[in-house]
N, C-alpha and C positions, 0 to 999 in steps of 0.2 A: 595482405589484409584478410584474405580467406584461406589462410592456411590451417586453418581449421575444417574446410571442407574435404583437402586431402588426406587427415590423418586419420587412420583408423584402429579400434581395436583388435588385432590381427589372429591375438591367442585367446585362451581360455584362461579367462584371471586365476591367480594361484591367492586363495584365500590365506590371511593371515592365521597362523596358528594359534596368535593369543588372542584372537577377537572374533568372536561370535557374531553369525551373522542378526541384525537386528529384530526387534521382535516385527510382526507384518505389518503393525497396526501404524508404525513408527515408517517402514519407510515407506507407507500409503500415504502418511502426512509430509514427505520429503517430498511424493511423487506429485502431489497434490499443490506445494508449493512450483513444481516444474510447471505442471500444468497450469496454473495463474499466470508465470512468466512466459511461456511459450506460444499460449492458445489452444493446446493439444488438449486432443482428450486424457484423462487422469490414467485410465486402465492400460494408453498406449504407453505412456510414460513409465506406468510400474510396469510392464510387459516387458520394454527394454532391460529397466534396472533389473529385475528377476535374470533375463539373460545375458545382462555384462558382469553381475558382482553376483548375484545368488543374494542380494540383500547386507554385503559383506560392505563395510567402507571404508575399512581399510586392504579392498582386496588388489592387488598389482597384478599384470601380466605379465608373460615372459617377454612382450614386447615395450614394457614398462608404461602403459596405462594403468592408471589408478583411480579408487575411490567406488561409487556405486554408478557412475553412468561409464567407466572406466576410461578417466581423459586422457589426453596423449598430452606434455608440456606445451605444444603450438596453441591446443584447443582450450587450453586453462589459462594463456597468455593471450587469448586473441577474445576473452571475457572479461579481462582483469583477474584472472582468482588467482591469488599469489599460492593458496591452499590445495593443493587436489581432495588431499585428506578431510576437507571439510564437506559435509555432508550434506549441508542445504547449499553454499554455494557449487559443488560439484553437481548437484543434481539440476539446480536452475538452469546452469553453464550448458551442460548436456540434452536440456530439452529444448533449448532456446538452440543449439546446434542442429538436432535434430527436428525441429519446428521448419527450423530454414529447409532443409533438406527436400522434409515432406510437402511444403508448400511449393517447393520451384518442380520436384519429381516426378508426386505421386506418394503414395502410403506406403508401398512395398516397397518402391525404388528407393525412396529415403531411406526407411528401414535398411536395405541393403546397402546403399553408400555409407551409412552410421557405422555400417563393417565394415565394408570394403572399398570407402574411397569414392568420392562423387566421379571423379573422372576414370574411376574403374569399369565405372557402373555404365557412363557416357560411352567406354570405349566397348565395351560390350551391348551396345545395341538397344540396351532396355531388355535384354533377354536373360533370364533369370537362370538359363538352363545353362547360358555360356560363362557362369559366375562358377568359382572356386564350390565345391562340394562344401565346405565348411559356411560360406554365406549363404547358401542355400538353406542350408541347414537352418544356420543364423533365423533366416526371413521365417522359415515356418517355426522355428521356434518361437519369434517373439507374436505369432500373429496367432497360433494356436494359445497362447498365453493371454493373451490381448481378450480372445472369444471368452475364456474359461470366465477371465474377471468381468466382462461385461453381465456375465450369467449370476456370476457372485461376487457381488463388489465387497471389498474388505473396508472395514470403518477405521476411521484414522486415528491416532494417537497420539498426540505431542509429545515429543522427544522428553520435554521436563516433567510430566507424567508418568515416563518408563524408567526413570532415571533418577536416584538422589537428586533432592533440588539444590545443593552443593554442586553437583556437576553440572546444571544446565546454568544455575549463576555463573560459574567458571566458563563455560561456552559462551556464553555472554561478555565477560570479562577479558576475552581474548577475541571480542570480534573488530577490534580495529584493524587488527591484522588482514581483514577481510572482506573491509568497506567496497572494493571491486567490485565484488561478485553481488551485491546488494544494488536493489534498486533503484535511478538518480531517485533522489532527496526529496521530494515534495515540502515544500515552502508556501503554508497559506497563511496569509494576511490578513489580520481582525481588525482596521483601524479605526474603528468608531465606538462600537457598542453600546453600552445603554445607560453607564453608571456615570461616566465622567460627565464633567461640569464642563461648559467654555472656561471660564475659570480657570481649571485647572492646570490649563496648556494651551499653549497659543500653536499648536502642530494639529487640533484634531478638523481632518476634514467633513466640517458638521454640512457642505452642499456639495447640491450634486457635481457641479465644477469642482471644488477642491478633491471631492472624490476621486474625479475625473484625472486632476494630476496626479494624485497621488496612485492611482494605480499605471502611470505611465510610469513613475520612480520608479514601485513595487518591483514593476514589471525589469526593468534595467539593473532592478539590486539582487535578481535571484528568485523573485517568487513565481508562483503558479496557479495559485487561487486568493482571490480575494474574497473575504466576509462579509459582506454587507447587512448593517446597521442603516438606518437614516434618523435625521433629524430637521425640525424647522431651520430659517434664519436664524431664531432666538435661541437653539441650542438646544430646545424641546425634542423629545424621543415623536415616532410618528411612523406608522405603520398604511401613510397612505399609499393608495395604488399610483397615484399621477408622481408622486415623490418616489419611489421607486422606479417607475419608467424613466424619468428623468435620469435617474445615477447611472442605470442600469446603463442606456443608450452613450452619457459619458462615460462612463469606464469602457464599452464599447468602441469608442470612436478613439479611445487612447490607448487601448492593449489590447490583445491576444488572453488577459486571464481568463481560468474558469471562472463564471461569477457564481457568487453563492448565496443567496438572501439566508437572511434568519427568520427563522417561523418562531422566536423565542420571544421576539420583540422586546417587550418591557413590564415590567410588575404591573399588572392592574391592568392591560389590555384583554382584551376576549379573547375568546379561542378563533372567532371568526377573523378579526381584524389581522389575527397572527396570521392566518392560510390565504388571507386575501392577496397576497404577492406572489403565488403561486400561479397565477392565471398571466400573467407575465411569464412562464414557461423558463425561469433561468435553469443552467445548467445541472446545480444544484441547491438543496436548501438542509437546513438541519432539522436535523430531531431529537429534541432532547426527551431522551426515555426515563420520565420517571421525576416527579416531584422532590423538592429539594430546596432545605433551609438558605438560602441567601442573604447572610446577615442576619439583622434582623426581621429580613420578609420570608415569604414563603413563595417562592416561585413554580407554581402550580402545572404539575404536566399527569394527571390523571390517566386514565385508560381512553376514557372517552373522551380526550382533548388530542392522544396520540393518534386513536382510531383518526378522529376528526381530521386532523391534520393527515395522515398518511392517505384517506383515501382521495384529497385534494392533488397530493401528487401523484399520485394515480392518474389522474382524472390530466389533469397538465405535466404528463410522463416528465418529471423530474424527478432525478438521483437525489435521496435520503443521503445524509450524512449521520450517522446515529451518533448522538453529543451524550455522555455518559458520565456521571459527574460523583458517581458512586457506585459500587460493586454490585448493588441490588438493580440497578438500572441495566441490567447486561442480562440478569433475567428477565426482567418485562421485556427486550427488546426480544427475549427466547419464545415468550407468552406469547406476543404477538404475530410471531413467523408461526407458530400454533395455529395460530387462527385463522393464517392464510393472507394477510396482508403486509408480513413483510419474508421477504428472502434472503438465504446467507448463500456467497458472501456479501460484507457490504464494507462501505468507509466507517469507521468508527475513530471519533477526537475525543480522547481521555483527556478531561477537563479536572486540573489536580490542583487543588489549592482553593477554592473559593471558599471562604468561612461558611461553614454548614456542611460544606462534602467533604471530601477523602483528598488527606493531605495530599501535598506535593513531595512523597520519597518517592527515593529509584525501589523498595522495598515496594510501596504500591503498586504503581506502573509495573513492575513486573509481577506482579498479581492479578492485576486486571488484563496484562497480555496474555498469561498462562491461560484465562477461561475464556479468550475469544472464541468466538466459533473457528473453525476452519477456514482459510482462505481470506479471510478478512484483513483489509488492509487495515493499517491505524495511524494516527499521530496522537500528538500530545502536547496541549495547551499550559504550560504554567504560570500561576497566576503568581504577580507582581515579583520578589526578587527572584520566586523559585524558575522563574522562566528559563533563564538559561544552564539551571541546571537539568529541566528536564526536554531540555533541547538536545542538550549533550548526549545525557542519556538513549534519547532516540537515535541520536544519528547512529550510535555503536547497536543497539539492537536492532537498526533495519527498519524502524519505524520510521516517520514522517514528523515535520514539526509546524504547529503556529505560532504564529506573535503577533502582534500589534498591541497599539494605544489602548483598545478594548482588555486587556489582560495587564499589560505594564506601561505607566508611565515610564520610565526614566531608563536610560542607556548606563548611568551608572551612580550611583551613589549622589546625588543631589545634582543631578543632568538630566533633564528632560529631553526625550528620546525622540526620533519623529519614526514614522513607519516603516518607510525604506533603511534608514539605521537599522533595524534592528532585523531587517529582512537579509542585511548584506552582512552582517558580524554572522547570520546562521551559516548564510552560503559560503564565508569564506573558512568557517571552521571547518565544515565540512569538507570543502573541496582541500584543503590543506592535508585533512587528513586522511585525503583520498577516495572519497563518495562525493562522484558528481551529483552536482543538481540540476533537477527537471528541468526544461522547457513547462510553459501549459500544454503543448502538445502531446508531449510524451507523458505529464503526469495525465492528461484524456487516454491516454494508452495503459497505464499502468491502469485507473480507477475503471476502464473499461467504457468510456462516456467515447459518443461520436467526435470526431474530427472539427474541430469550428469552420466552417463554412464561410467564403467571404462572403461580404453582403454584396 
């Protein structure tokens, strides 16, 4: 199981002669994604890469390590990376190696086992002096490297920035190959929201009880966060405080998910009535950055309604989700981190399809990933048939997905859908085609949210 602890990079990689090592700025953004997956600081991460590959990713050793963190086949097999030569999963692989290292070690001992073998390192005492002259070397190289970049940190670049956007689509288009080394799956659940009718479907959980089962299903079909909408008896939208404690404490007493309220509530609520659910403290809530045609309304999210809202969660430490429903909306969410009330990275749910925003293509969606910030996770909600194509879509590029009754009725072509359906069609695509999916615990690990606590 840990034979990735024993393998080490023994030689000095032999760069490839047709392949230039990458520009900095690009594998700062490779190091950057290690450092997300690992916990590691970013600078330690590019300090390694600098001294396995020189920034090279398709660089091999003589002892046949590869790539930019230079993996040995055990250590690329004991991540899932079917790829060495791939260069975000190779880099994740190897910091998530070397995370473990550092954490059980120490900083420099890690570092030197990343050389030369954790049980090398064990068998020598912790003494750095009684280590091969080459690990030694090894340790002050990457630590002197480590000093220089914390002094001068290098700005990141996204690969499909440096690169023809032919090739990073192509990168894209070959990453099922690759699904291992990616993230588990994050799978959140919308199953209420604001539009539909009772009416319309005898599946939508409009009480806190039905809520309450249905995030037990949710939870048994694959997901990891659930949405939260509320409504009366009567099927009426409702942004009260006691109706929210209510679902909140059922969905609590029936799963483990992350719960999520909506600060978006419903056309024609106040900005107050929207943030008033936040003093309830869930784990998360959203933020939709940025006004936007819905239909025929206008679904109002101003500057002073985002302020508004964000410094409420502030105030009840809950995690923003940023809900982004068009490309301009990714700059206010830029404005705002301006101003000091919000922080990158964060969750962002690219909401694609709703009549008034930005269609549901994979053309978009990879538009609006190209200009995340950095480090920022994402999914992507699509609305009514487009859902499962940009489900798909996500699962190959590494992003995250939603569904529910809030975004699509029906399962398929004149079949009304229920939520766990359409929670368990995502998780098994995925898992079929070889990207686990989360727990809610691991997806609290991935999004960086504390551990749920029993009561």
């Amino acid at each position: 199981m840990f034979a990735f602890l024993l393998a080490a990079a023994l030689a000095v990689p032999t760069p490839s002669p047709t392949i230039s090592p990458l520009p900095a700025g690009v594998v700062q953004w490779y190091a950057r994604r290690g450092a997300d997956a690992s916990g590691l600081d970013v600078s330690l991460v590019r300090a390694v890469i600098d001294a396995e590959s020189g920034g090279d990713p398709d660089a091999v050793s003589k002892a046949g390590a590869a790539g930019l963190m230079q993996l040995q086949p055990d250590t690329a097999s004991d991540c899932g990376l079917r790829d060495r030569f791939d260069a975000e999963g190779n880099v994740v692989c190897g910091a998530r190696t070397l995370g473990y290292l550092v954490h059980r070690y120490g900083v420099w001992q890690g570092i030197a086992a990343y050389n030369f073998g954790a049980g090398n390192v064990t068998a020598s005492g912790d003494h750095l002096s009684k280590m091969p002259p080459e690990t030694q070397n090894y340790v002050k190289t990457v630590i002197d490297r480590y000093d220089a970049l914390q002094h001068a940190p290098v700005e990141t670049q996204p690969p499909w920035t440096a690169f023809p956007r032919a090739a990073a689509r192509q990168s894209w288009d070959g990453a099922l190959t690759n699904l291992c080394a990616m993230d588990p799956l994050i799978i959140t659940c919308a199953p209420v929201g604001a539009e539909i009718a009772l009416g319309d479907t005898p599946h939508l959980p409009h009480t806190p009880e039905l809520l309450g089962k249905t995030a037990r299903a949710v939870r048994e079909a694959g997901g990891s966060i659930v949405h939260v909408h509320c409504r009366n008896d009567d099927g009426s939208n409702t942004h009260d405080v006691a109706r929210f404690r209510q679902a909140y404490e059922q969905i609590r007493a029936s799963s483990d998910l992350i719960v999520q309220f909506s600060t978006g509530g419903a056309i024609g609520m106040t900005p107050q009535e929207r943030a008033s659910v936040l003093q309830l403290r869930p784990e998360m809530a959203t933020l939709t950055c940025g006004s936007v045609n819905f239909g025929d309304e206008i679904f109002e999210n101003s500057f002073p309604i985002m302020r508004g809202i964000l410094e409420k969660m502030h105030e009840f430490e809950v995690r923003p989700e940023l809900e982004i429903f068009d490309k301009g909306h990714l700059a206010n969410a830029r404005r705002l981190a301006k101003e000091g009330l919000l922080t990158f990275p964060q969750h962002v749910d690219l909401v694609l399809g709703v009549p008034g925003g930005l269609e549901a293509t994979v053309q978009n969606l990879c538009d609006l990933v190209d200009d995340l910030p950095p480090g920022c996770t994402w999914s992507v909600a699509g609305i009514g048939r487009a859902q499962i194509a940009m489900a798909l879509a996500a699962i190959a590029m590494g992003g995250h997905v939603r569904v529910g009754l809030e975004d699509n009725l029906y399962y398929a072509k004149g079949v009304l859908a229920r939520n766990e359906d359409l929670v368990a069609r995502v998780a098994r695509i995925s898992e079929e085609a070889g990207r686990p999916v989360a727990t809610p615990d691991q997806a609290r690990e991935i999004l960086g949210l504390r551990k749920l606590t029993p009561a």
